[in-house]
C-alpha positions as CSV (number, residue, x, y, z in Angstrom):
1,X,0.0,0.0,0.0
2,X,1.4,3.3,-1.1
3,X,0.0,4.8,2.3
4,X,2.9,3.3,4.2
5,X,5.8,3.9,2.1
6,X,5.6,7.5,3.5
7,X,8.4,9.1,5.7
8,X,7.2,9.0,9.6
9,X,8.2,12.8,9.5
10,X,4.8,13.1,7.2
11,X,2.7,12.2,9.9
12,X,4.4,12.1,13.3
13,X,3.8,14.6,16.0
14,X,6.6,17.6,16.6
15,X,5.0,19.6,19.1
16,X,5.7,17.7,22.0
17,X,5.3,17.9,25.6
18,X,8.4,16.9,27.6
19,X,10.1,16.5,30.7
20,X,13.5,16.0,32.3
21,X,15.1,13.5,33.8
22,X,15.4,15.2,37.2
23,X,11.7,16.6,37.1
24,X,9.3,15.1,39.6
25,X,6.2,12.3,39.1
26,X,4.1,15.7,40.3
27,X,5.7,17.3,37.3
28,X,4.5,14.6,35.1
29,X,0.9,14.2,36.9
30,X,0.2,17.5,35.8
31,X,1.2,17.2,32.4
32,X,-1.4,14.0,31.9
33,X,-3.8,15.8,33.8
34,X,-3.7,19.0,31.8
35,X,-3.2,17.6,28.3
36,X,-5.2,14.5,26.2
37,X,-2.2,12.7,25.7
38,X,-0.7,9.1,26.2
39,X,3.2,9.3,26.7
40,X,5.6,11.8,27.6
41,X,9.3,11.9,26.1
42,X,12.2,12.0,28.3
43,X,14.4,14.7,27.3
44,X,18.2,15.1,28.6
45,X,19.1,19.1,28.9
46,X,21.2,18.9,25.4
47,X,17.7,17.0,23.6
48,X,18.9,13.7,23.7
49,X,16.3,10.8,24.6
50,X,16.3,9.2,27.6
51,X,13.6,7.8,28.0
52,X,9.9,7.7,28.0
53,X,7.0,7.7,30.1
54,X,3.5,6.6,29.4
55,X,0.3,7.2,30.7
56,X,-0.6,3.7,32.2
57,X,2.7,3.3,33.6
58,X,2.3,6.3,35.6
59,X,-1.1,4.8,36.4
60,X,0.2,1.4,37.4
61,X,2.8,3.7,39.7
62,X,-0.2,5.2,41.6
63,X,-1.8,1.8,41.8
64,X,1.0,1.2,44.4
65,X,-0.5,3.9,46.7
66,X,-4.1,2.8,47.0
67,X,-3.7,2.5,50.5
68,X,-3.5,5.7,50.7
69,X,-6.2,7.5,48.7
70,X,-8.1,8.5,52.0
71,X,-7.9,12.1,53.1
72,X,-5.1,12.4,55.7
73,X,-2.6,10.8,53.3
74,X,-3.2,13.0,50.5
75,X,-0.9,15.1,51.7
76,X,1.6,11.5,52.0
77,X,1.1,11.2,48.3
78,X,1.7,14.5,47.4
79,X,5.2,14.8,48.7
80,X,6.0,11.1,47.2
81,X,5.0,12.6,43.5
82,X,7.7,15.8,44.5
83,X,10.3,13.2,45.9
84,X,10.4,10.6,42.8
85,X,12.5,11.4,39.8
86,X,11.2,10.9,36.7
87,X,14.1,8.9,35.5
88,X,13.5,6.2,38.6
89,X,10.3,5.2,36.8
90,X,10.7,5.9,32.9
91,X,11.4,3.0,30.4
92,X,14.8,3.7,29.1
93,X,15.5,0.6,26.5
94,X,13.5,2.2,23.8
95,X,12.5,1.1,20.2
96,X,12.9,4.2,17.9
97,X,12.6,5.1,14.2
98,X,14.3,8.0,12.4
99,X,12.3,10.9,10.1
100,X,13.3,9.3,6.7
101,X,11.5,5.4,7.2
102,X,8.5,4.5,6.1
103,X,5.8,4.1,8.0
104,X,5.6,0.3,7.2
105,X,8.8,0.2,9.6
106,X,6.7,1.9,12.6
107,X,3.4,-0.1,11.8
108,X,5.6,-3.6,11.6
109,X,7.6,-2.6,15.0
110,X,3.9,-1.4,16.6
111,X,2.6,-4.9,15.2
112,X,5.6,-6.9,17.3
113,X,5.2,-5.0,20.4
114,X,3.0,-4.3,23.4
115,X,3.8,-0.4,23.2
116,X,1.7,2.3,21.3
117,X,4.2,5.3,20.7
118,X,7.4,4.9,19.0
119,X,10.2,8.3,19.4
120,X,11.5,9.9,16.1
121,X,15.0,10.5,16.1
122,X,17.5,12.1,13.8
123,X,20.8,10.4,15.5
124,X,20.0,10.7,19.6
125,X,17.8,13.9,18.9
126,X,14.3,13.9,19.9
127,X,12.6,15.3,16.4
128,X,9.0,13.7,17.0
129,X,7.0,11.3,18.5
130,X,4.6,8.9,16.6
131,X,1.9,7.2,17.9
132,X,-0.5,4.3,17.0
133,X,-3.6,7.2,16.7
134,X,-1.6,8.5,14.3
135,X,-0.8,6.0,12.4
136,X,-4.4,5.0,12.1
137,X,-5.5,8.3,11.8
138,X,-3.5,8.9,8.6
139,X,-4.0,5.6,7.0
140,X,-8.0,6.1,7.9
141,X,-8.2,9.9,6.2
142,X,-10.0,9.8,2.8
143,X,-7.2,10.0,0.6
144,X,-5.8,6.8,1.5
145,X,-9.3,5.2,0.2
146,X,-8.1,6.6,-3.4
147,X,-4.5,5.3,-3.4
């Protein structure tokens, strides 16, 4: 299909949301709970990729402090979201894809994995993120009907 043989740069996402290694889980709650999206790019000070956080693993994190959810340890889980580090918790072994492939390189590495956003790099530089959504998105649009 002639729909996949574009570059990932054609369709992946540039204007990212990101955080730091050093920044907090509180930094990171806010972001998710501010913003409609999924995963959240770890970013080293020079734009090299670290790592990556994802929604439902900062989910499955909180899980971990159910016992806590009643009033007088809010406060408790408040200052454990300012004392973790973003990089204690992030994945860091990531599967990436550069500008230039073709989507059928993202769709096949999205079909052999568990994982539903893939980073776009150009060498160790953050450049974009691309997503499952988006891939559907684009191959669902109209045009692609016609191809």
């Amino acid at each position: 299909m002639k729909t996949l043989q574009i570059p990932v740069a054609e369709v992946m996402s540039r204007d990212l949301l990101i955080v730091k290694p050093n920044d907090t889980l509180e930094r990171v709650g806010e972001i998710f709970d501010a913003n409609n999206i999924h995963h959240i790019p770890v970013v080293s000070h020079d734009g090299e990729l670290t790592g990556i956080l994802s929604k439902s693993d900062f989910l499955k994190f909180n899980h971990m402090f159910t016992l806590f959810n009643e009033d007088k340890y809010r406060e408790y889980n408040k200052k454990l979201h300012r004392s973790i580090k973003v990089k204690e918790v992030m994945t860091e072994k990531l599967a990436t894809v550069a500008p230039d492939d073709p989507l059928t390189v993202a769709a096949g590495i999205f079909q052999e994995n568990l994982f539903h956003a893939l980073p776009v790099v150009d060498e160790d530089t953050l450049v974009g993120l691309l997503t499952t959504h988006d891939l559907i998105a684009y191959c669902c649009r109209e045009e692609a009907y016609l191809e």
